[in-house]
Every structure is written in structure tokens, then in C-alpha cells.
N, C-alpha and C positions, 0 to 999 in steps of 0.2 A: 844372769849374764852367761852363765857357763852354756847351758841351754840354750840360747841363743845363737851362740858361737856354734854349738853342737849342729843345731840345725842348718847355719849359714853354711857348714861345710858339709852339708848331704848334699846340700842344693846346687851347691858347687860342683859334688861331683858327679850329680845327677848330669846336670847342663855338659860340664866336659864329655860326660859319656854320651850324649846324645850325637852332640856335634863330632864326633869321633867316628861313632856310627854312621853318619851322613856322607861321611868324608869316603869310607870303605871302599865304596863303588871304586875309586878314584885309584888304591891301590892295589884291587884287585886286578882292574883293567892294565895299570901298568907291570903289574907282574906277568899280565899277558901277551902284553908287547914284548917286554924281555923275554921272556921264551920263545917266543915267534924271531927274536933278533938273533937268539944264540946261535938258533937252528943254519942263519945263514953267517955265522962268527962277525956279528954285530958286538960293539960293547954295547951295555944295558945302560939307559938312557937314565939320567937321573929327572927326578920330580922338580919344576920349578914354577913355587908361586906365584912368580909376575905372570909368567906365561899362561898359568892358570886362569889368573884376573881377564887374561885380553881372549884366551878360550871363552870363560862363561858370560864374557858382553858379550860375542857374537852369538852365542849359544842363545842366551836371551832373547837377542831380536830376531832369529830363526820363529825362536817360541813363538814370540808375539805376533809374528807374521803367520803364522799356524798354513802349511801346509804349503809353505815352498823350501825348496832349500838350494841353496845357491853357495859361493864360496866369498870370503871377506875380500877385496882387491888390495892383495899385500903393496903393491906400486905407490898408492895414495892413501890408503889410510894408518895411522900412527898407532891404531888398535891391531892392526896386523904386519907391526915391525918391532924386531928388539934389536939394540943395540946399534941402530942404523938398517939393518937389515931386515929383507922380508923374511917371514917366518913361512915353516911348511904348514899344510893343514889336513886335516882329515875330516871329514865331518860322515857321521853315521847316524841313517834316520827310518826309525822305526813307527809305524802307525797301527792304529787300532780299526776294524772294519766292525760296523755297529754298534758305536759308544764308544766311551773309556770308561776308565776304573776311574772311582772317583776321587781318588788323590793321586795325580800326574807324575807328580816330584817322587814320591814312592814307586812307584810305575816306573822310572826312568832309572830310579838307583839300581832295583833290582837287575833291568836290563842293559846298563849302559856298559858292564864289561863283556859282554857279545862286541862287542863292535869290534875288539879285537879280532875275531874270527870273524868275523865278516873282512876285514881288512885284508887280513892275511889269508883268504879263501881266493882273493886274485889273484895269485901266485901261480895258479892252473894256465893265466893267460899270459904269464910273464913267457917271451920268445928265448927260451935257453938253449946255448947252453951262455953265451953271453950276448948282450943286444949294443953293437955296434953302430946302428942304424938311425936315421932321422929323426921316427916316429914310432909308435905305440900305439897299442889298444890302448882308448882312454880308459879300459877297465882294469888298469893296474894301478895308476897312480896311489892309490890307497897303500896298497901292498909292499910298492916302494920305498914311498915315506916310510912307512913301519920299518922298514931292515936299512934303509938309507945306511951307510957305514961312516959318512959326515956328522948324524945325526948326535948329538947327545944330551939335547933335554927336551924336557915337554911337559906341558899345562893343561889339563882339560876340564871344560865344561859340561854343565848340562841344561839344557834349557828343555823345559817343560810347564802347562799350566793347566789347570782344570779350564774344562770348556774347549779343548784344544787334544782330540786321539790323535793327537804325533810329540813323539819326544826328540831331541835332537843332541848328539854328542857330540863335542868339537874337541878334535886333538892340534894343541898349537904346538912346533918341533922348528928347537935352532941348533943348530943352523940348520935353515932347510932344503931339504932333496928335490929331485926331480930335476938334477940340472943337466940339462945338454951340453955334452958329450961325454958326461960323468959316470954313465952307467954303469960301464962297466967293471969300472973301481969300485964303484958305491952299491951296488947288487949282487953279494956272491952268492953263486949255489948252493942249493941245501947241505946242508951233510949229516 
């Protein structure tokens, strides 16, 4: 019996350390948003679950669609609302040219906290010194979300799958940014 017990609890903590492991990606990437947020006196966005769950369905069906990426329509779907409301999104998508590796899921851990800096790498196209204006290069919105000063949680996914060189990170953030004529409350300059 004792033995038994003995081994039920390696196995035990073998499994927690696995899935622990799996998770990493997740807090690595948000410790790099939070740095990226400080830089512009953001608070640091806390980790949230649910948000997480409606990240990795969409992240999924990215996957399974292999080779598009497109964004969730927060308006009508109940997977891209919490609380009543539409959620921000980010979505970053990296692909393989001549194959992939051939476990995707590993492929995507490793890379999915880039997507951080790729995010915050739009910040070159952000109009500063503040943007009062209409419109936008669509090549910030990523960069946005990330330092949004409304923002203060977020959920992310990963969808990837063998048979598929592209992996796809999705950041789901409430309340979400990008609202007109909010910018320039919710975008401050670096410091």
C-alpha cells in the first residue's frame, strides 16, 4: 500500500509539472506585456482564466483553418464578449517556410512570447506626441491594446497543429482598447 501511495504521488507530481510547464509560455508573454505597459505608466494587466478559455477557441479555429488569420467579430459572437462587453484582441501569427517542426504545440510555446515584441514593435508607427485625430495606421492597433491604460486583464491562447507551419497567438483584454476618441487618455508616451 505504502508504495502505491508513493508512486501515485510522483505521478501526481510529475503531471502538475508538466502542465505547469505548458502553461509558461503564457506567463512569460505576460510579463512582457507588463513591461511594455510600464514603459508607457500602464498598470500590469492581471491573468484571467475565462478570458483565457474564449482566447484559446479562437486560437484553435485560426489553427484548424491553417493559414488565415482574421480577428473574432466582438459585435456577435458571445466567444468574443465578457461581461456584456466586447473584448480587445491581438492576435500574432507566425509561420514556417519549408515544413514544420514536427510537434506544432512545442513550436508555438517556445515562440508564442515574441508576440509581445512584435506587438509593441508598432509603437514606431504610433502618431506622437498624442493622436487626436479620426484615424490611424492600422499598423498600431496591436501596440495599443498592449499599453491601452482602460486595459486590466487578459487571456491568451495558442492554437497550433501538426500538419499546419503556422501557429497563432490570441490575446483576449477587458475592457477593451481602441476606442475612439479615447486615445489619448488611454496611449501615453513612453518614458
Amino acid at each position: 500500500m505504502a508504495k502505491f501511495c508513493q508512486l501515485t504521488l510522483i505521478l501526481h507530481i510529475s503531471v502538475v509539472g508538466l502542465a505547469f510547464a505548458d502553461d509558461s509560455w503564457k506567463y512569460e508573454l505576460l510579463d512582457k506585456e507588463n513591461g511594455n505597459r510600464a514603459r508607457h505608466q500602464a498598470a500590469p494587466l492581471n491573468y484571467n482564466e475565462e478570458l483565457a478559455q474564449k482566447a484559446q477557441r479562437w486560437a484553435d479555429q485560426l489553427a484548424a483553418e491553417c493559414g488565415k488569420m482574421h480577428h473574432e467579430d466582438t459585435s456577435s459572437s458571445p466567444n468574443a464578449q465578457y461581461n456584456g462587453e466586447g473584448l480587445g484582441e491581438n492576435i500574432h501569427f507566425a509561420g514556417m517556410v519549408g515544413g514544420s517542426p514536427t510537434n506544432m504545440q512545442q513550436f508555438g510555446e517556445r515562440m508564442a512570447p515574441g508576440a509581445a515584441d512584435d506587438w509593441y514593435d508598432e509603437e514606431k508607427y504610433y502618431p506622437w506626441p498624442e493622436f487626436t485625430g479620426q484615424e490611424l495606421p492600422h499598423m498600431v492597433f496591436h501596440f495599443t491594446q498592449e499599453v491601452w491604460q482602460g486595459t486590466r486583464e487578459v487571456g491568451y491562447g495558442l492554437g497550433a497543429r501538426d500538419g499546419c507551419p503556422s501557429i497563432y497567438v490570441v490575446g483576449r483584454y477587458y475592457p477593451g482598447g481602441n476606442v475612439l476618441p479615447m486615445f489619448g487618455q488611454n496611449v501615453l508616451p513612453p518614458q
